[in-house]
N, C-alpha and C positions, 0 to 999 in steps of 0.2 A: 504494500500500500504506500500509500505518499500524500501528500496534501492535496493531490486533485481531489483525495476521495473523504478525509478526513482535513482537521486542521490540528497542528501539533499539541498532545498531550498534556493540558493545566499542569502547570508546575508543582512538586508536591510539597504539601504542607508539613513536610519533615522537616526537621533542620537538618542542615550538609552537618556530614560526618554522621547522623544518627543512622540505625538499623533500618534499612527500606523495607516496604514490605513483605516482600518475598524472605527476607531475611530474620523479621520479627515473626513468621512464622514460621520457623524452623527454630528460633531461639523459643517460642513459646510450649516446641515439643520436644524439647531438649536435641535437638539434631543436628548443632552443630560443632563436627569433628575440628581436632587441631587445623586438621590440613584443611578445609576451609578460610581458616579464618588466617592462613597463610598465603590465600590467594588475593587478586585485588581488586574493587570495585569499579575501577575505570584506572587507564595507564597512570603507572610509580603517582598516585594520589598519595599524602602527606600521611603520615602514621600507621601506613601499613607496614605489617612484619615481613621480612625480608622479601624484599623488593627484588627485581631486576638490576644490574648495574645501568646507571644514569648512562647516556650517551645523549652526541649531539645530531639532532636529528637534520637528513636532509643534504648529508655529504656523499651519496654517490648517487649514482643517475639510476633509472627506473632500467634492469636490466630485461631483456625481448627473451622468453625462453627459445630454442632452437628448434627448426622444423625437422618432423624426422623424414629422411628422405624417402624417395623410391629405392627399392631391386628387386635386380633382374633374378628370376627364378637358377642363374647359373651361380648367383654369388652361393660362397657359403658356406651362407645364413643357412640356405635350403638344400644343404647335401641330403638330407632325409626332406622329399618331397614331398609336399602337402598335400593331404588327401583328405577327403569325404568322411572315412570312419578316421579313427585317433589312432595312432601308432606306439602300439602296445606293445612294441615287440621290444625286450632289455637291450640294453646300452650295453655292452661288456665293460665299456670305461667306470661305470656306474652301479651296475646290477640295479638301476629300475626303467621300468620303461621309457622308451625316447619322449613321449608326449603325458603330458598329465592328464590330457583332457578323457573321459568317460563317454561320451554321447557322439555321433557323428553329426554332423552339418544340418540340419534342418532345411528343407527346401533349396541345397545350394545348387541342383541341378538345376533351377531353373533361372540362378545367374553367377555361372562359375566366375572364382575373382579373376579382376584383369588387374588389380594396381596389389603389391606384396610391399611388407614393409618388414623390418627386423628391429627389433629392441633386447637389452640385456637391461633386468634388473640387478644392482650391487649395491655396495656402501659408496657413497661420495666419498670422494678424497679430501681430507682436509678444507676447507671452505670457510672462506670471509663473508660474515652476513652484518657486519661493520668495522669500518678502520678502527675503530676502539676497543672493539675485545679481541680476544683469543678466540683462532680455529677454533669452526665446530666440527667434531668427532661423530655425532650421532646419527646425520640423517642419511636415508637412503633414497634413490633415487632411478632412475635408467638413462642409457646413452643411447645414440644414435644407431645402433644395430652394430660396430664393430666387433670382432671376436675378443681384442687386446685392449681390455680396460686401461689399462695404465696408457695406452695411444687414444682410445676414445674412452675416458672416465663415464659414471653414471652422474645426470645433475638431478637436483631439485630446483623449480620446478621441472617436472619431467615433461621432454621434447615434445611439441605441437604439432598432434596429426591435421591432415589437411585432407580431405577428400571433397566429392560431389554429388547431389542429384543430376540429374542428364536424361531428360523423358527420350524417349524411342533410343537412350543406349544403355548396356550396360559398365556400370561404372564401380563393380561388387571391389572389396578389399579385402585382405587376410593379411593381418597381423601376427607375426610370429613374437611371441615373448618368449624368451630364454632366465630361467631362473640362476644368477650367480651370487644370489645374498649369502654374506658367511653365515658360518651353520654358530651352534654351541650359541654362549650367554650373549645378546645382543649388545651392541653398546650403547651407554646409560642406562641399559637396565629394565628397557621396553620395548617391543616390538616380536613379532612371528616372522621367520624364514619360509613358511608356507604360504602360499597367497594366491587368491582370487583376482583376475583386472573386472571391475562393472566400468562399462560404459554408460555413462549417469546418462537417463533419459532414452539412449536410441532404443527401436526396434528390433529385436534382437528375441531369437530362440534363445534357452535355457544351454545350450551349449555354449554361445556367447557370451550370454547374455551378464558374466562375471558372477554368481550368485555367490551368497558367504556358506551355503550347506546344502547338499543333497538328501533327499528323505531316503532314498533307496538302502543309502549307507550307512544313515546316522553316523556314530563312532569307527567305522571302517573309514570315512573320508581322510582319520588321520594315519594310514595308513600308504603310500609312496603305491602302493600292488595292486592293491582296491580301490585306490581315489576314486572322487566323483567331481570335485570343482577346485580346490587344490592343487598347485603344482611347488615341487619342494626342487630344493637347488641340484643342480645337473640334469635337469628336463625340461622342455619348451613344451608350450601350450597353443596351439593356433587357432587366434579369434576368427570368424566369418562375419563380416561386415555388408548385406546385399546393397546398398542402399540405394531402396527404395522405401519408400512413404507407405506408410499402413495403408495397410488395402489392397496393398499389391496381388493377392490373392485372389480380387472381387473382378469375375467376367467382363472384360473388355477394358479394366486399370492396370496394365501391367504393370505401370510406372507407381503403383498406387496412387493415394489419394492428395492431390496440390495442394489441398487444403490441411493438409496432415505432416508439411516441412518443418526440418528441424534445422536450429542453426548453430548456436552456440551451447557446447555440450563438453564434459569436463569425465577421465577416466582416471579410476584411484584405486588402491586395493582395497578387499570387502572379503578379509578373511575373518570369520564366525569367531569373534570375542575378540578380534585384535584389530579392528577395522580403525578403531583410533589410535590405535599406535601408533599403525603402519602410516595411516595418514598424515599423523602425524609428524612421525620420521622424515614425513616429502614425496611420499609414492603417490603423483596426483600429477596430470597435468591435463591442457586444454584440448579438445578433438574439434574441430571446426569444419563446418557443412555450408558449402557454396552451391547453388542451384543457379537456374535460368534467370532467376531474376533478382534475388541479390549474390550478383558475379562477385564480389570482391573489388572491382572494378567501378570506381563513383561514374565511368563514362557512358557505362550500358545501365539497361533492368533499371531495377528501381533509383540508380545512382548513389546509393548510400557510401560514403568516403573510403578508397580504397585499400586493401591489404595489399601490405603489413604495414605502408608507412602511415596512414592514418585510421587505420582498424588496427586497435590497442590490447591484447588481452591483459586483464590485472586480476590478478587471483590472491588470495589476503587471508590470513589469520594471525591468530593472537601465541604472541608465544611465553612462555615463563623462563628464565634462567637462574643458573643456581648464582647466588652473585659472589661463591668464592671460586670456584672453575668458569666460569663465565659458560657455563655450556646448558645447551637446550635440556629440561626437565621435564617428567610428566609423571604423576602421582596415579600410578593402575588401581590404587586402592581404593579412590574416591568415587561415588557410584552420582555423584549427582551432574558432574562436568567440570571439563576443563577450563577454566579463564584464567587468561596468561594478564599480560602485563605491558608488551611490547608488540610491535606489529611491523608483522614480515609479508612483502607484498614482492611478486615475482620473486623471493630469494633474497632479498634484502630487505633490511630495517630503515622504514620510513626515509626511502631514498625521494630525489626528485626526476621529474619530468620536463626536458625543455620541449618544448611547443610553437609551431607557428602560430601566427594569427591566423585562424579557420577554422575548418568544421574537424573533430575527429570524434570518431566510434570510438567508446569504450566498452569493453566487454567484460565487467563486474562479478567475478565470484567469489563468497565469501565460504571458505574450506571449514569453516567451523576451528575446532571441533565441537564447541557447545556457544560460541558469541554470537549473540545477534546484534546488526547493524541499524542504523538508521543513516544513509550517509549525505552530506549535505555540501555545496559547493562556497569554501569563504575564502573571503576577503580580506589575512590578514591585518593589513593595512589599516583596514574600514569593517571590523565584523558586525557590525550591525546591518549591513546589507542585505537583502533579499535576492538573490543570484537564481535565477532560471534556467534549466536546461531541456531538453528533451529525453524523454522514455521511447525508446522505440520499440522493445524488448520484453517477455518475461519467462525466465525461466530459460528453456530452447528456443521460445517459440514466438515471433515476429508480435507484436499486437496487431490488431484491426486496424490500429492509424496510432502517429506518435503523439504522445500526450507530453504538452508541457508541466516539468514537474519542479518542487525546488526540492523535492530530497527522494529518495529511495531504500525502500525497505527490504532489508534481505537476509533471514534466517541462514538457520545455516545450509549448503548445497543448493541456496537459492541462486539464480543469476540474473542479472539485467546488463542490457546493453543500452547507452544512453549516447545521444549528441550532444557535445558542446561544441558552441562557434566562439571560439576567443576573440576572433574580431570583432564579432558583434557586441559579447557580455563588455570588450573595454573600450569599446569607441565611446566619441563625447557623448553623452548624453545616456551610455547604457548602462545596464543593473551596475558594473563594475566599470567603470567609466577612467580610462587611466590607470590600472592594476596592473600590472609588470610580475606577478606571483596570484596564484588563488590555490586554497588548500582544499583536498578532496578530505573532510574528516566526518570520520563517529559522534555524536554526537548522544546517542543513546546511551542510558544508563540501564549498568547491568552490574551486579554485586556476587552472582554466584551464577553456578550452571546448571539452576532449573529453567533459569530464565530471564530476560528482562524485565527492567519497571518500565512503569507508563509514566515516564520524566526524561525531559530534552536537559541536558545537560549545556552550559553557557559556548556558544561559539569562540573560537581563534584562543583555543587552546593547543600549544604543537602538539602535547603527550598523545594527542586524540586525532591527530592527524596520519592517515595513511599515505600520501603522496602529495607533496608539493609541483604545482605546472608551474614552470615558468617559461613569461609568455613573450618570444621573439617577437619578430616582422612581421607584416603581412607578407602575404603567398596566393600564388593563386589557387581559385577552388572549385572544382568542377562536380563537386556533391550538388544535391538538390535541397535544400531550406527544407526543413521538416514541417514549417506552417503551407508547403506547397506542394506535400504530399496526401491528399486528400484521404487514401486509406493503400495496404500493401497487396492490396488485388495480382495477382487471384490469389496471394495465399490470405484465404480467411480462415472465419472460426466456423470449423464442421456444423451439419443442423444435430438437433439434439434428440434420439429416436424416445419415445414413451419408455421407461425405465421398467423392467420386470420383474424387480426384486429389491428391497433396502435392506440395508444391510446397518446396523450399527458398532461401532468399535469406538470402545473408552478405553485412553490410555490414560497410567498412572501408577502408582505405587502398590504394592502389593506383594505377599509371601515376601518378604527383605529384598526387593528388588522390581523393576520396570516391570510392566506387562499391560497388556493389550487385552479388553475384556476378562479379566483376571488371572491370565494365565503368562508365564514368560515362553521366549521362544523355546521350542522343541522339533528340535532338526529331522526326528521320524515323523512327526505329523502336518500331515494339510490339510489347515483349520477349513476351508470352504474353497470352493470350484466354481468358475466363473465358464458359463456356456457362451463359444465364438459366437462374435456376432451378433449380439443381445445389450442392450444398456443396460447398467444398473447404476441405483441412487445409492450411495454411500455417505453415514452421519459418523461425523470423527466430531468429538468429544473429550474435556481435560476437565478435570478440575481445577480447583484455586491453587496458586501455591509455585506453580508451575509452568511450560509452555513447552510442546514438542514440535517440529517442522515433520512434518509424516511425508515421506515418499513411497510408493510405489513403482516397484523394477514392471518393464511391458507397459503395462498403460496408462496413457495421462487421459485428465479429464478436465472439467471446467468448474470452478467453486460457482456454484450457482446463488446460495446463500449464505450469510454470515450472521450469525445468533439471529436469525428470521428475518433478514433484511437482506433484500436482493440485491446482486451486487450490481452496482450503476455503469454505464456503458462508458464513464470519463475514469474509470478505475484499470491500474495496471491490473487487476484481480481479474477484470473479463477479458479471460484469456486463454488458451490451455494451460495447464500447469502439470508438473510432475512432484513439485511441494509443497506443503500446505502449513502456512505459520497459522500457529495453533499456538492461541494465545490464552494464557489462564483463564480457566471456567466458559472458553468458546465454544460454540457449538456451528461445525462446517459443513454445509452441503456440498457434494460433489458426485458430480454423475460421472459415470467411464463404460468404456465398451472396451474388448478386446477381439482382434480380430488377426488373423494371417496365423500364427503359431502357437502350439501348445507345449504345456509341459508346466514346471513348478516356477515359480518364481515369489521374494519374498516382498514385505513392504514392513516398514519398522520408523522407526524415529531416525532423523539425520543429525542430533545431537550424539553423534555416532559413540558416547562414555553412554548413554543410556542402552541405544543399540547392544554395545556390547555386554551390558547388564541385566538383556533379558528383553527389552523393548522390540520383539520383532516377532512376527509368524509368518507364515508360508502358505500362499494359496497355488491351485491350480486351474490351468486351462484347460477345457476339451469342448468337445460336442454336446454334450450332455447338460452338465452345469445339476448345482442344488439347490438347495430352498435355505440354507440356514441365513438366519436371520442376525441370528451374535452369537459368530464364528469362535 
């Protein structure tokens, strides 16, 4: 949400420094641990116990993660040739099988890949995420497909796939990931060598499709012989990518549905109780989908500002360090989430951006693991300003037309892609009129990792800033002004079929831990089964106290209501979505269909410390479908 659709949150009647309320209830049930109260309520705030080391923020540039390349099916990457079924035959170098994957290809006959790509996940090598501390040691990462880490290291963020929609071609991909993370005790202390890739958001079979457990296996998936979605170090797993648009399946759409494009979309690992480590650690980067009409190219299609040099991906979380090692921390004991202290955007701490004067795309993901954002566009200089931007974006998926917004809301694995014209906001006369710097900051308060409060915290604060623009010449600009893009035809929003089934799901606390109608995940069962090609109404539900972003892997759908008020057509919320900020005592409408492939896939909390505490279940796809009501 954003203030087209609301206006910013009354200020609260707490005094600064007191208990907010998310916090005075947990202190009124006695529930909170040391290590809470070792975390911080907003960046190095005055009296917290150990803090982050202080740094000056804004001394290196906003670093571009690297594209991963093509190859050719000779390189090799593909001495063992990719196939349809998984390649299960042992490694002699190894004694387990070449491939981790368990399932073959779903539907890839009908568009074998033409684009192959190669990745090795390992440990980074030593790494500066500022001039003022000490290498960090702990994160992981993947490189560009080379065999010889030490020649092509792994980074965090991890390399930016690029691929296409392409009606009348095919345009399929197959990613090969090779596991080379060290085995034994991790470093710092957290993190799994075993791992899942999800590709957040796309279409995708259950072979792909990165799931954190397989039902068939339960406790065998930890198992290197019997995997099911796991691949552990010395075996490669190969993703199948078709892409095409849901629907693709539906007589006479091979291309599937135009109205069903995806754009900006983000892959991490989603290994079953360690999904926040790993993410932690830096196993996350961005996938980006260019179609017929937004090319990448502001000259053709819709014109929206070109990639790479003014289509910007910036991927952001919160980090904690210990401040006598100066090295990245994370407490697996804490069941409520993680909030850090500092903020690491592309790989570095609160670096900046230089910038022409003009339009550029940015593409906004905030990794969590448990912070929610509100982010707002200031003024330094002048923070009492009101600075406008444009939403073009929500989640993967284009809006119906750009909405002028002055801030953006974004849980956690949420995304938005927005325009700013620097020319415009500083020419005479505009919101920033003479600004030579404007800071993209946080501005939301958040005290723990149940959730945010509902209080805007005071503008042109650095602590709270993620990224400094600073803002050159003008240049020329061949994008199109988003007040003269009337709407993103033809990708619109699907029609919405009469729903067959409601389904409700309350998450929240329970048996010492997360769960979902009152039960926590359980990797042999699939709580309910969803019949192809059928809509259903889904009511997601929280109580006080708290606030979870719910995803669902396979299908998105559109929040139709929010606690009984429907959602207005000037809201980034009328849109499709894949996550749902799910805010204390909310109650979400949301309808979804599934359509093209079957099989299990899970949907859980994207505060991925809840996730891994139990916050998730497992439904399936078929023909069939059931009737339960609360799964």
């Amino acid at each position: 949400m954003s203030e087209v659709l609301k206006s910013d949150p009354p200020p609260s009647t707490e005094a600064v420094g007191q208990p907010g309320r998310r916090q005075a209830f947990k202190l009124a049930l006695g529930a909170a641990p040391a290590a809470l109260l070792a975390t911080t309520a907003t960046p190095a705030r005055a009296g917290d116990p150990e803090p982050s080391p202080r740094i000056t923020p804004f001394l290196e540039p906003l670093p571009t993660p690297p594209e991963l390349p093509q190859r050719a099916l000779s390189d090799p990457a593909f001495a063992q040739a990719p196939t349809v079924a998984p390649n299960r035959r042992v490694n002699p170098a190894t004694g387990l099988p070449y491939e981790g994957r368990g399932d073959p290809h779903q539907l890839r006959d009908r568009n074998p890949p033409q684009f192959f790509y190669a990745q090795r996940y390992g440990a980074v090598p030593p790494v500066s995420i500022h001039p003022q501390l000490k290498l960090q040691l702990n994160f992981w990462g993947a490189n560009r497909g080379g065999a010889d880490l030490t020649q092509d290291p792994p980074t965090t963020p991890m390399p930016t796939i690029v691929s296409r929609y392409q009606a009348g071609a095919n345009t399929a991909i197959l990613v090969r990931r090779y596991n080379d993370l060290p085995k034994g005790v991790p470093s710092g202390g957290f993190g799994k060598y075993s791992v899942s890739t999800h590709l957040h958001n796309f279409h995708s079979a259950p072979d792909s499709d990165g799931g954190p457990c397989d039902p068939r296996l339960g406790s065998l998936s930890e198992d290197p012989v019997t995997q099911g979605r796991f691949f552990f170090p010395g075996q490669y797993y190969d993703y199948y990518y078709n892409m095409k648009r849901a629907g693709f399946t539906n007589p006479g759409m091979p291309d599937g549905d135009v109205r069903e494009t995806l754009g900006t979309l983000w892959y991490h690992d989603h290994r079953e109780a360690h999904t926040s480590e790993n993410v932690y650690k830096g196993m996350c980067g961005f996938h980006l989908i260019f179609n017929e009409h937004d090319t990448g190219d502001e000259n053709t299609g819709l014109r929206l500002p070109s990639y790479p040099a003014y289509d910007v991906p910036i991927m952001f979380c919160d980090l904690r360090l210990d401040p006598r090692t100066e090295q990245t921390v994370f407490d697996v004991f804490d069941d409520d989430g993680h909030i850090g202290d500092r903020y690491l955007v592309n790989g570095k701490l609160q670096p900046y951006k230089e910038v022409d004067q003009r339009r550029y795309r940015f593409r906004l993901l905030n990794v969590g693991p448990s912070r929610f954002h509100q982010l707002f566009l200031v003024n330094p200089d002048n923070p009492r300003q009101v600075i406008p931007f444009w939403q073009i974006a929500n989640d993967g998926n284009l809006l119906p037309k750009p909405l002028k917004v002055t801030s953006v809301k974004l849980s956690c694995a949420e995304r938005a892609d927005v325009i700013v014209d620097f020319r415009e906001l500083t020419a005479a006369g505009g919101p920033a009129a003479g600004a030579t710097r404007l800071w993209l900051e946080n501005r939301l308060l958040q005290d723990n990792g149940r959730g945010p409060e509902n209080e805007l915290l005071p503008p042109g604060n650095p602590d709270h800033v993620l990224v400094e623009f600073r803002i050159g010449a003008a240049v020329p600009d061949n994008s199109r002004h988003p007040s003269q893009i009337p709407n993103f035809a033809p990708i619109t929003l699907p029609p919405l079929d009469t729903p067959v089934i409601t389904r409700t799901f309350d998450w929240g606390r329970g048996n010492g831990g997360w769960v979902c109608n009152g039960k926590p995940i359980n990797c042999d069962e699939v709580r309910f089964t969803m019949k192809r090609g059928q809509m259903e109404r889904w009511i997601h539900r929280t109580g006080g106290g708290w606030a979870h972003p719910i995803h669902n892997h396979f299908v998105e759908g559109r929040i139709i209501k929010r606690n009984g008020k429907a959602i207005p057509v000037n809201s980034p919320e009328y849109s499709r979505k894949d996550v749902i900020w799910l805010g204390e005592g909310d109650e979400v409408e949301y309808w979804v269909k599934a359509t093209d492939y079957t099989g299990v896939y899970p949907m859980h909390c994207h505060n991925v410390v809840h996730e891994d505490k139990g916050m998730m279940l497992l439904f399936a796809v078929d023909d069939v479908g059931d009737k339960k009501t609360q799964p």
